[in-house]
C-alpha positions as CSV (number, residue, x, y, z in Angstrom):
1,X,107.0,20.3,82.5
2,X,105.6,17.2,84.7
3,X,102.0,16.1,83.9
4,X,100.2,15.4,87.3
5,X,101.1,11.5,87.6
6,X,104.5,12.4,87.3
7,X,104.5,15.2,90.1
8,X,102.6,12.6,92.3
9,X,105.3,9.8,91.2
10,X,107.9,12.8,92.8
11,X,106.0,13.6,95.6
12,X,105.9,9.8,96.5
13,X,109.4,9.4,96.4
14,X,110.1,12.7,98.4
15,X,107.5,11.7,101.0
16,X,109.2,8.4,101.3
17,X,112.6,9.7,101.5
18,X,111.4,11.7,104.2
19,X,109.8,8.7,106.1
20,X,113.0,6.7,105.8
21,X,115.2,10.2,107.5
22,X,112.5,10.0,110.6
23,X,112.9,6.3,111.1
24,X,116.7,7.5,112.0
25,X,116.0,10.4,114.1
26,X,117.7,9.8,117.7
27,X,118.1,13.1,119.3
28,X,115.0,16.1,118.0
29,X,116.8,19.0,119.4
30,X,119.2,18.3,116.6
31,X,119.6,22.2,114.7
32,X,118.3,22.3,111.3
33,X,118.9,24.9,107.9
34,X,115.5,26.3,108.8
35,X,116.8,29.0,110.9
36,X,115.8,29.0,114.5
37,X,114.6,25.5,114.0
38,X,115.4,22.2,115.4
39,X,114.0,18.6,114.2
40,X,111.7,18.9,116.7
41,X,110.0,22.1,115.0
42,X,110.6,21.2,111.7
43,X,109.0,17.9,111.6
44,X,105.5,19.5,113.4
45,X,106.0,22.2,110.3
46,X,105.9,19.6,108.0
47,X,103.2,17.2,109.7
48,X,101.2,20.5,110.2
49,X,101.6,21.4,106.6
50,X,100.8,18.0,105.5
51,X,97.6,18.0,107.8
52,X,96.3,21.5,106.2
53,X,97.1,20.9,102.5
54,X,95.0,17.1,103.1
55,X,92.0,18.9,104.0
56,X,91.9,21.5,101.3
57,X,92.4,19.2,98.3
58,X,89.9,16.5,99.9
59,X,87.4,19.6,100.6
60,X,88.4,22.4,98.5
61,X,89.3,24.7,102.0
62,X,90.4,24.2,105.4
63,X,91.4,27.2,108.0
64,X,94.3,28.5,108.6
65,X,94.5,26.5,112.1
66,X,94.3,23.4,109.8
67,X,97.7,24.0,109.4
68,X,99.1,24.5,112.6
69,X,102.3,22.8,113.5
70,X,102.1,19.3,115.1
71,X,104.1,18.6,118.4
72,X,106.3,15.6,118.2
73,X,108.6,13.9,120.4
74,X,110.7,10.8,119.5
75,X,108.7,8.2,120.5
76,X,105.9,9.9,117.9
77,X,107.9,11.7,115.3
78,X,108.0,8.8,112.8
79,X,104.2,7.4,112.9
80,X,103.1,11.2,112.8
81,X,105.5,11.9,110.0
82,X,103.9,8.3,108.7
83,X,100.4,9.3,108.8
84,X,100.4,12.8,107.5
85,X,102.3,12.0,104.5
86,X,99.7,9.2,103.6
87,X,96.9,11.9,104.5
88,X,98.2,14.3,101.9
89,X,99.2,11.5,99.1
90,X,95.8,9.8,99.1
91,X,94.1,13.9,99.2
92,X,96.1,14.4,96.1
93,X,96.1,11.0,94.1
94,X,92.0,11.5,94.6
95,X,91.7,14.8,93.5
96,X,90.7,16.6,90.2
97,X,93.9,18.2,89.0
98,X,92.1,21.2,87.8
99,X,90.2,21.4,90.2
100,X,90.8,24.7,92.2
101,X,90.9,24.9,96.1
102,X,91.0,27.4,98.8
103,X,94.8,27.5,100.4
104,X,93.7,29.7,103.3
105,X,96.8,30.1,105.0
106,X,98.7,31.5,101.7
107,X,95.3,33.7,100.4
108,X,94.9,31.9,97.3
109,X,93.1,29.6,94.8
110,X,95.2,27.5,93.2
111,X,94.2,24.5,91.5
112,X,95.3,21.1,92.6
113,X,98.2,20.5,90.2
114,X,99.7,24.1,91.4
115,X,99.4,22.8,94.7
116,X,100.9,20.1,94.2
117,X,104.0,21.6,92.6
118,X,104.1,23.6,96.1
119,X,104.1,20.8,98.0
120,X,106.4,19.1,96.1
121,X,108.9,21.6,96.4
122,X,108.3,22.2,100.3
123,X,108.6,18.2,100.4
124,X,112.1,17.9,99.0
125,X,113.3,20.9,100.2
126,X,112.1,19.8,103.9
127,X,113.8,16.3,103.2
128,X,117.2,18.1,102.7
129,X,116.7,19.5,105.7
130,X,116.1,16.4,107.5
131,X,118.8,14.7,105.7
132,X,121.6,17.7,106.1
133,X,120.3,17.7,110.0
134,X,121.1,14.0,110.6
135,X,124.1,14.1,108.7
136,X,123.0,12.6,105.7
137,X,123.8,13.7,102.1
138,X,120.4,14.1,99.8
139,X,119.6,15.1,96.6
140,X,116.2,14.2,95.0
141,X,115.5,13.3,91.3
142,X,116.4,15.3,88.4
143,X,112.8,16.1,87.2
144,X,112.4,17.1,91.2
145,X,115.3,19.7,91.4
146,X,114.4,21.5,87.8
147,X,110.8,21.9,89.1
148,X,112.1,23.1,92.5
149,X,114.7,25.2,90.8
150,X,111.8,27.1,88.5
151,X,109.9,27.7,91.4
152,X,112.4,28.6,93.6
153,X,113.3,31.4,90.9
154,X,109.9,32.7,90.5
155,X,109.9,32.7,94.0
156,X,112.9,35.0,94.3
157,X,111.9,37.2,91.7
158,X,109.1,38.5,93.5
159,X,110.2,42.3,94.9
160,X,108.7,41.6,98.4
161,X,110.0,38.0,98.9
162,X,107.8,35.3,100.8
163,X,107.5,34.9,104.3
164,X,108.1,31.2,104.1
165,X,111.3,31.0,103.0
166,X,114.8,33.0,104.2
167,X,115.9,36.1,102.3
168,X,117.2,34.1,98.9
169,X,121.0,33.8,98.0
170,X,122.4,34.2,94.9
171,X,122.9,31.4,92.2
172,X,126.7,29.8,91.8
173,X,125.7,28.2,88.7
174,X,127.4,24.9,89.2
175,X,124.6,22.9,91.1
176,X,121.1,23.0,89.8
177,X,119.8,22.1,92.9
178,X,122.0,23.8,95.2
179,X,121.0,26.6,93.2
180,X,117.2,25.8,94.2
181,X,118.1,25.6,97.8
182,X,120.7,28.6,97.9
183,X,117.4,30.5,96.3
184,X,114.8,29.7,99.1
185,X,117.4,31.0,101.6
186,X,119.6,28.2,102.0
187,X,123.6,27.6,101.7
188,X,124.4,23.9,101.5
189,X,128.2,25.2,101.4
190,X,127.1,25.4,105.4
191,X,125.4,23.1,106.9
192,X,124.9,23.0,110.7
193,X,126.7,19.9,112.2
194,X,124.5,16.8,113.1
């Protein structure tokens, strides 16, 4: 299990990977593994999510609309990208770990480090999306994919799913984190072409 620092040190890097994928983004329209989603949506997902999850750690709630996705285009996509991810990493490096918060658009009350392992998660997933969208092979650390693999089980386990990810796939049991993402609904076996 990761203490907090080490989370944030894995959330850093999955930010920055992420930052270094939209500093190579040429064409937005480009389809992504998020079904029915192109760059263009998926990057004001993440800068919308990013946005939301700032203001609830550095406040303790923030509404549903705090969330919202984020138009981009490709003169923006980058510094958006740039400044939300700095948003949510300085929320999080400041807050109280134990500290619980008000995640409006799920209906919860987590406490920071729980909502932090989300975010984490949704971070590396999203960067694999990013990466498998321009081409790009990516695979984050190996405390990152056996976090992301536990949640994404205890995500699939639940008899009524989640409406954030696709209907999960089954485990091959020869990729730990293809495994993760195969589990939150997606099948790096095929991968739309960049």
């Amino acid at each position: 299990m990761l203490t907090f620092p080490e989370m944030l040190a894995e959330y850093d890097r999955a930010l920055d990977d992420t930052t270094a994928l939209a500093s190579e983004v040429a064409d937005l329209s480009v389809p992504t593994p998020c079904a029915d989603w192109d760059l263009a949506d998926l990057f004001g997902h993440m800068v919308g999510q990013n946005l939301g999850f700032a203001a609830a750690v550095a406040d303790g709630d923030a509404p549903v609309a705090a969330y919202a996705s984020v138009p981009v285009t490709l003169d923006d996509v980058a510094r958006r990208w740039q400044d939300s991810a700095t948003r949510v990493r300085d929320a999080f490096t400041a807050a109280d770990p134990e500290a619980t918060i008000h995640l409006a658009e799920f209906g919860f009350r987590p406490t920071v480090a729980m909502a932090l392992g989300m975010q984490l998660l949704d971070a590396a997933v999203h960067a694999w999306d990013v990466a498998t969208a321009v081409g790009r092979a990516y695979q984050p650390s190996e405390a990152t994919v056996a976090l992301v693999l536990d949640l994404a089980r205890q995500i699939a386990a639940r008899p009524s799913g989640t409406p954030v990810f696709s209907a999960p796939l089954g485990e091959h049991g020869t990729d730990r984190w293809h495994d993760a993402l195969r589990l939150l609904g997606r099948d790096p076996e095929r991968m739309p072409a960049a």
